[in-house]
N, C-alpha and C positions, 0 to 999 in steps of 0.2 A: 262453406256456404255462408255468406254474410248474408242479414235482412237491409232491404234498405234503409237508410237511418228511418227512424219512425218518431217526426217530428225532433224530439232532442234527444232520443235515447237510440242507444247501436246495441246490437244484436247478432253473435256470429256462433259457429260450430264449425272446426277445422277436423278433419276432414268432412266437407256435408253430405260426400257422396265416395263410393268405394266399390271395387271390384269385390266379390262374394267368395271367389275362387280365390284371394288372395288373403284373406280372413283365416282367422281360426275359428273351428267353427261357427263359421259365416258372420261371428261377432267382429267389431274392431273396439279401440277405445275411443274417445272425442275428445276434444277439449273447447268447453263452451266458457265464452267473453261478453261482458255485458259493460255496457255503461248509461245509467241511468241518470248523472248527475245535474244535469239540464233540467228535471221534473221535480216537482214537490214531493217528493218520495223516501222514507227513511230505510226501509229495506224490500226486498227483493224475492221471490223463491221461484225457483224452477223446476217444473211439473216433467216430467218424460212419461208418453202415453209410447205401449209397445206394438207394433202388428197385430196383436189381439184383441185392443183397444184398452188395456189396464192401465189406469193413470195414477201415477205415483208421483212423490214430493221425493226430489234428488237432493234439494239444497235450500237454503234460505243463506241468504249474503247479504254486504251491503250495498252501495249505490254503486260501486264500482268494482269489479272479481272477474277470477278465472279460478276455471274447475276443470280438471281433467277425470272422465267415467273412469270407472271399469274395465272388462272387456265383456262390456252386453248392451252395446250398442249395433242393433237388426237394423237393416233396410227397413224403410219405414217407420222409424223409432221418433216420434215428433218429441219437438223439447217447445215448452213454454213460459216465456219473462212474464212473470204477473207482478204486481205492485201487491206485496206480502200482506199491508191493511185491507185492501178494499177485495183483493182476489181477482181484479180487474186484467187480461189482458194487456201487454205493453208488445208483446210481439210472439213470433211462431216461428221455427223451421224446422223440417222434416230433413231427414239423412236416406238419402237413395242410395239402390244400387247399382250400380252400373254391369250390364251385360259381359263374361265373359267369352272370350270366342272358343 
């Protein structure tokens, strides 16, 4: 799932959406991409809020990274680009699940 660019900064989570049946215990891992370098911004961190709404600090980076999780990335598992000084918002996306048959 990519964000659309958000002004100069991109924002994506590969895979952003995943069958539940095809998981290990209904987890998968991700791997989250960020480039911020277009923004006045010296670094970065990313929040991941879980289906039970618990928001935690995964990461702090620089203007430009990739991360790959764990395996504890749930349906539902929102991830957030904040501008590390200010705590501000730069972007959002959420990891779906997709129904199995």
């Amino acid at each position: 799932q990519v964000q659309p660019p958000i002004g100069d900064a991109t924002f994506s989570i590969n895979p952003g959406s995943f069958r539940t049946c095809d998981a290990e215990n209904g987890a998968i891992t991700a791997t989250a991409k960020w480039d911020v370098t277009g923004q006045s911004l010296a670094e970065v961190a990313v929040y991941v809020t879980d289906a039970k709404g618990e928001r935690k600090l995964w990461l702090n980076g620089g203007t430009v990274g990739e991360s790959t999780t764990g395996n504890w990335v749930f349906p539902d598992s929102k991830f957030e680009l904040v501008d590390r000084a200010t705590e501000k918002q730069i972007a959002e996306l959420v990891v779906k699940a997709i129904p199995c048959p």
